[in-house]
C-alpha positions in Angstrom: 99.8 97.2 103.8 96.8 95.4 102.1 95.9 98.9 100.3 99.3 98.8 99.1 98.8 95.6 97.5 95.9 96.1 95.7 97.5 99.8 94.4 100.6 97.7 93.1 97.5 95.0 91.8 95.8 98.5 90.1 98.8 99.1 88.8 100.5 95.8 87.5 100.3 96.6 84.0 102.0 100.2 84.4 104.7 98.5 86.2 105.3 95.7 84.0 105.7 98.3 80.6 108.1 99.9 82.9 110.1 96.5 83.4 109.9 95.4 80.2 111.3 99.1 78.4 114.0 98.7 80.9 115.0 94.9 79.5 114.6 96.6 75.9 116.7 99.7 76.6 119.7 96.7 78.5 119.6 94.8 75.4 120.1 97.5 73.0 123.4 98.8 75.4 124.4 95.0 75.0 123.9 95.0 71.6 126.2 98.2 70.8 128.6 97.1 73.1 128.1 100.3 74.9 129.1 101.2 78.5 126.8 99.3 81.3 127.7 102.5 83.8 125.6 105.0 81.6 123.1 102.8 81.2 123.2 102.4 85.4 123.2 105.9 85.9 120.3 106.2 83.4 118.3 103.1 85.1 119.0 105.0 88.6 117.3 108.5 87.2 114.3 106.5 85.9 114.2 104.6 88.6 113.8 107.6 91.3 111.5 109.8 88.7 109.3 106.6 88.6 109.3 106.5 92.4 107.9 109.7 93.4 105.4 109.2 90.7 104.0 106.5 92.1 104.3 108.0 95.7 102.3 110.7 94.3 99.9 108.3 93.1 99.5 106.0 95.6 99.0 109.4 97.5 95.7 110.2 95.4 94.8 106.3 95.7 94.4 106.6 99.1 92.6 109.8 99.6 90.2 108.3 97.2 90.0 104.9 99.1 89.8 106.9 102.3 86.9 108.9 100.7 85.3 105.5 99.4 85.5 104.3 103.0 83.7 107.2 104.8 81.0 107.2 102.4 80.0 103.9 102.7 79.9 104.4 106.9 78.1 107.3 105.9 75.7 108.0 103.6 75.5 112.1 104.4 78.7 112.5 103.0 78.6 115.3 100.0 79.4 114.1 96.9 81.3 117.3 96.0 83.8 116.0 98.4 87.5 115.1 97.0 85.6 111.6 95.0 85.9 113.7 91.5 88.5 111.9 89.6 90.2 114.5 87.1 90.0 111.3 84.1 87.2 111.8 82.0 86.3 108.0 83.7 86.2 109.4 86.8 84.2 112.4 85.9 81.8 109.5 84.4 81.2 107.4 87.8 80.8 111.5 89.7 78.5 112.4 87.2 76.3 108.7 87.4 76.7 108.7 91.5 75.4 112.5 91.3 72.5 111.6 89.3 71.6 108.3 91.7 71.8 110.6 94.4 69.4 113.1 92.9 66.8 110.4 92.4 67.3 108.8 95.7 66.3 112.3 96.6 63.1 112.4 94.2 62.0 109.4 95.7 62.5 110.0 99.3 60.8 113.3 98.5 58.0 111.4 97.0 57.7 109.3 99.9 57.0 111.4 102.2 54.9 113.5 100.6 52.5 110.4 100.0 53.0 109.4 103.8 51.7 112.8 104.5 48.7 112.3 102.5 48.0 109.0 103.7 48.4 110.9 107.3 46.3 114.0 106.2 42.9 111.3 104.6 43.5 109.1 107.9 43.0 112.1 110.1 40.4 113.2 107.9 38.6 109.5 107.4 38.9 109.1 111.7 37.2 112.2 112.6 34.3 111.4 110.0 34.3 107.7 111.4 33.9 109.2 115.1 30.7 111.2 114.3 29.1 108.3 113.1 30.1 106.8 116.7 29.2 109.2 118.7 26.0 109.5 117.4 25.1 105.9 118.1 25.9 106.2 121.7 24.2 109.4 122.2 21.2 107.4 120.8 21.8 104.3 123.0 21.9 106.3 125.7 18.2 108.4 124.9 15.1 106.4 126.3 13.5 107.1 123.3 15.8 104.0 121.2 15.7 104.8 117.3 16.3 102.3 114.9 16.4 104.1 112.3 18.9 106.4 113.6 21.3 103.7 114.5 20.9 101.9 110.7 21.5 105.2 109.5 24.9 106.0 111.5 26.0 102.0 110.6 25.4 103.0 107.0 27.7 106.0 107.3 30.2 103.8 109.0 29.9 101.9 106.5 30.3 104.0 104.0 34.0 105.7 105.6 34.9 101.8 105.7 34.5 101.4 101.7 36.2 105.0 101.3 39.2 103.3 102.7 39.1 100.4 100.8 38.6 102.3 97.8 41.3 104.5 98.4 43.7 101.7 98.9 42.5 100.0 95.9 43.7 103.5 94.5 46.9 103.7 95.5 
């Protein structure tokens, strides 16, 4: 019922031309004095011809809410689905939502290619961090302690640390 109403809201203005050319076509009987039953029989035709229009309209109204509706509980949802309006309007909003779509796509794409990346140089940067480590405790654990050894495996680690900042300074 409360799709109904906003279809007769949608459609207020079409509805009140339609009153209003039925007032003008009762006055102009009145004013040639001519039968009321003809004009009765032709309110009646008008009357059922402008009901199955808007049956048949509010039909297409509420496939298109309907489709409205199960895209926004679902973002899947094709948009080569029933949305296409055949107005030249309707084609307009297909043709923008189409195009948001493909970027979303573009960018979610991009995304997770550069979360790959970033995967791929951490991998890289942890197993060039770990021989760095491992060397130091092979070295703590020799009698013969180097010093020298373990300044230079703190200056590599040192070094993988600034790659990472650098990197992220890059990004």
């Amino acid at each position: 019922m409360k799709l109904f109403i906003h279809y007769l809201k949608d459609r207020l203005f079409f509805i009140m031309i339609y009153v209003v050319s039925v007032l003008i076509c009762l006055c102009v009987f009145k004013l040639y004095n001519l039968e009321l039953e003809a004009f009765t029989y032709a309110f009646m035709i008008l009357c059922v011809l402008l009901v199955v229009c808007f049956l048949f309209d509010y039909y297409k109204y509420y496939k298109k809410h309907q489709t409205l509706v199960t895209l926004q509980s679902n973002s899947n949802v094709s948009l080569s689905c029933d949305l296409q309006d055949s107005s030249l309007m309707g084609e307009d909003y297909h043709k923008i939502l189409v195009a948001m779509k493909d970027d979303h796509d573009e960018y979610v794409i991009s995304s997770e290619n550069k979360m790959h990346d970033l995967e791929d140089y951490f991998t890289m940067w942890v197993h060039q961090a770990k021989l760095p480590i491992a060397a130091m405790k092979l070295l703590l654990g020799d009698e013969n302690l180097s010093r020298s050894e373990i300044k230079l495996q703190l200056l590599r680690m040192d070094q993988y640390t600034d790659m990472v900042l650098a990197y992220f300074t890059l990004t």
